[in-house]
C-alpha positions, -999 to +999 in steps of 0.1 A: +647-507-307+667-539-314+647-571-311+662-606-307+641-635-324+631-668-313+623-692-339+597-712-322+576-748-342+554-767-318+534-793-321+496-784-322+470-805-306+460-819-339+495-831-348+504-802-373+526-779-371+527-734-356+555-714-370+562-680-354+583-658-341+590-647-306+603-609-306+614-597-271+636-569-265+674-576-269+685-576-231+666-601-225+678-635-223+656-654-198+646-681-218+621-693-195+606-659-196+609-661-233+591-694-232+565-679-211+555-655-233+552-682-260+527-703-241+502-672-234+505-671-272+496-703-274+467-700-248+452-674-276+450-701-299+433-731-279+471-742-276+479-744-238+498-771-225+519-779-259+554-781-255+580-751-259+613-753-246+646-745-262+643-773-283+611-758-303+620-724-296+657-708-303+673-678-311+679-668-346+691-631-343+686-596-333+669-570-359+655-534-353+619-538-346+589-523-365+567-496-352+540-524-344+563-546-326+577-516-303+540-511-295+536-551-286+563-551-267+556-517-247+520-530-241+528-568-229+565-573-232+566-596-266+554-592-299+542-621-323+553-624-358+529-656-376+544-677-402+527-706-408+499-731-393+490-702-367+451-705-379+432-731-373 
């Protein structure tokens, strides 16, 4: 399955910085849908209500997804990829 990839930084509530990815599958290109799926991430992680709009999210290419993100996005329509400032 080919997987495009948002590039998404926001602002936490405490001023620092979340890195991570949004992986959806390549037909898609509703960005507010994209964006959606980015704020019930953030809801996960006491984040709700920061702001994520093309300006801190924005896609950086398509790859062939991993067996764990075909199962994310069969399961909820997304998958997550961490990179930095996602933990407390």
């Amino acid at each position: 399955m080919k997987v495009s990839v948002y590039d998404t930084y926001v602002t936490k509530k405490n001023g620092k910085i979340m890195h991570f990815d949004i992986l959806v599958p390549h037909q898609l290109t509703d960005e507010d849908k994209i964006h959606q799926y980015g704020q019930s991430y953030l809801q996960t992680k006491d984040q709700a209500g920061q702001p994520l709009s093309t300006k801190e999210c924005r896609f950086c290419h398509i790859e062939e997804a991993s067996p764990e993100v075909v199962e994310d996005i069969s399961r909820q329509g997304y998958s997550i990829i961490e990179m930095q400032g996602c933990y407390n």
